[in-house]
PANU-943963 format. One line per 2 residues: number of its first residue (from 1); their letters; for each residue x, y, z of C-alpha. Coordinates in steps of 0.5 Angstrom, whole numbers. Example, Ala and Ser with C-alpha at 12.3 -4.5 7.8 and 13.67 -1.06 7.14 Angstrom:
% residues 2
1> as> 25:-9:16 ~ 27:-2:14
END
This chain:
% residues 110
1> xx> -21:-81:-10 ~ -27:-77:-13
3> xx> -25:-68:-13 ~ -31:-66:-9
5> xx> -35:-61:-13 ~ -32:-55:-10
7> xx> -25:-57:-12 ~ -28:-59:-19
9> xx> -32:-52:-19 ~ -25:-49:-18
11> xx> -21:-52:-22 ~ -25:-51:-28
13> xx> -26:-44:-26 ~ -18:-43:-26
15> xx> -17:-47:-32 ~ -21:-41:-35
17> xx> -19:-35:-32 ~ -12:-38:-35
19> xx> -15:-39:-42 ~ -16:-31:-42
21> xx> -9:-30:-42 ~ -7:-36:-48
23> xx> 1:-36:-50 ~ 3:-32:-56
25> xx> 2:-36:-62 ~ 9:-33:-65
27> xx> 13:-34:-59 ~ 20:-36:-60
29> xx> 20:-43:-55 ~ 14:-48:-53
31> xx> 13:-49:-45 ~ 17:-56:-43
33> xx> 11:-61:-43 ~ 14:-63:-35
35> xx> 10:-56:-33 ~ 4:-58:-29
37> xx> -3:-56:-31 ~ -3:-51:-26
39> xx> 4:-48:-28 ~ 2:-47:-35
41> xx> -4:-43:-32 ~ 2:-39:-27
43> xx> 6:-39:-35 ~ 1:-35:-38
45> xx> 0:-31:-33 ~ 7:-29:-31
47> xx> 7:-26:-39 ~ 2:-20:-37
49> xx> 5:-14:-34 ~ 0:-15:-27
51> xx> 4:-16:-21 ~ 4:-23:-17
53> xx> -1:-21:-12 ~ -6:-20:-18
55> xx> -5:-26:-22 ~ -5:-30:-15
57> xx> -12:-27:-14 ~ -14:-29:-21
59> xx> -13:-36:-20 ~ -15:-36:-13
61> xx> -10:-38:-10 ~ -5:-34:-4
63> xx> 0:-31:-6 ~ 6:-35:-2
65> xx> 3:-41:-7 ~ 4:-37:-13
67> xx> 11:-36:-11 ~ 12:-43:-11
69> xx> 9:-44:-17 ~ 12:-39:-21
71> xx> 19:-42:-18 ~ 17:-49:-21
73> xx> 16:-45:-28 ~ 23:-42:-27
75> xx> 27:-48:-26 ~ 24:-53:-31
77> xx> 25:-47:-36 ~ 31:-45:-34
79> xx> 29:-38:-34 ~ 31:-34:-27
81> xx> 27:-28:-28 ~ 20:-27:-31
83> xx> 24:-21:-36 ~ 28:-27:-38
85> xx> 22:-32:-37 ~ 18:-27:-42
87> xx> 24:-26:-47 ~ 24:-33:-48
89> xx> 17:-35:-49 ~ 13:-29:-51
91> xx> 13:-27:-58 ~ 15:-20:-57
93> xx> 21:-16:-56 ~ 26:-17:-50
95> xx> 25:-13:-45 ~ 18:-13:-46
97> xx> 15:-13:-38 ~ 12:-7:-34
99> xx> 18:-4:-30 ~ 14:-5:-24
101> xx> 13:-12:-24 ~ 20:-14:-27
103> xx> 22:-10:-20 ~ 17:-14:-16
105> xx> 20:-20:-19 ~ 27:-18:-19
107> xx> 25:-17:-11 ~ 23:-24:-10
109> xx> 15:-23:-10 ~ 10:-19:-7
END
């Protein structure tokens, strides 16, 4: 079944938001390879230190499907907290997060 031209158009137009916030070159683990195209973007964004809400927006989607993705990254990597989750695979010092965001993340989202 073909993608409709506004779901191709939107797809691409994640792919590139995603694009501007690649993984860190000198991160200490590599993504697994079972994420999903849409989950390695949802990776990428959860290493900045914007809350959900704005990452969500970026990709256009709603907040509860973020979630939903970002519960899927957790699992396949292990990680049960974006701190963690950024430890692991960021490149930077442990604890490297906004404090903010942690504690949104820590809550359980938005």
């Amino acid at each position: 079944m073909p993608i409709s031209g506004f779901k191709k158009e939107k797809a691409v137009n994640a792919d590139a938001r995603a694009a501007a916030f690649p993984p860190p070159a000198n991160a200490r683990h590599t993504l697994p390879g079972t994420l999903s195209q849409r989950e390695k973007q949802v990776a990428a964004l959860l290493m900045t230190d914007a809350p959900r809400k704005v990452l969500a927006d970026k990709l256009s989607i709603t907040a509860a499907t973020f979630n939903k993705h970002v519960e899927r990254v957790y699992k396949k990597t292990d990680c049960v907290t974006r701190l963690e989750f950024i430890a692991k695979y960021s490149g930077g010092p442990k604890g490297f997060v906004n404090e903010t965001a942690a504690a949104e993340d820590e809550a359980g989202g938005l």
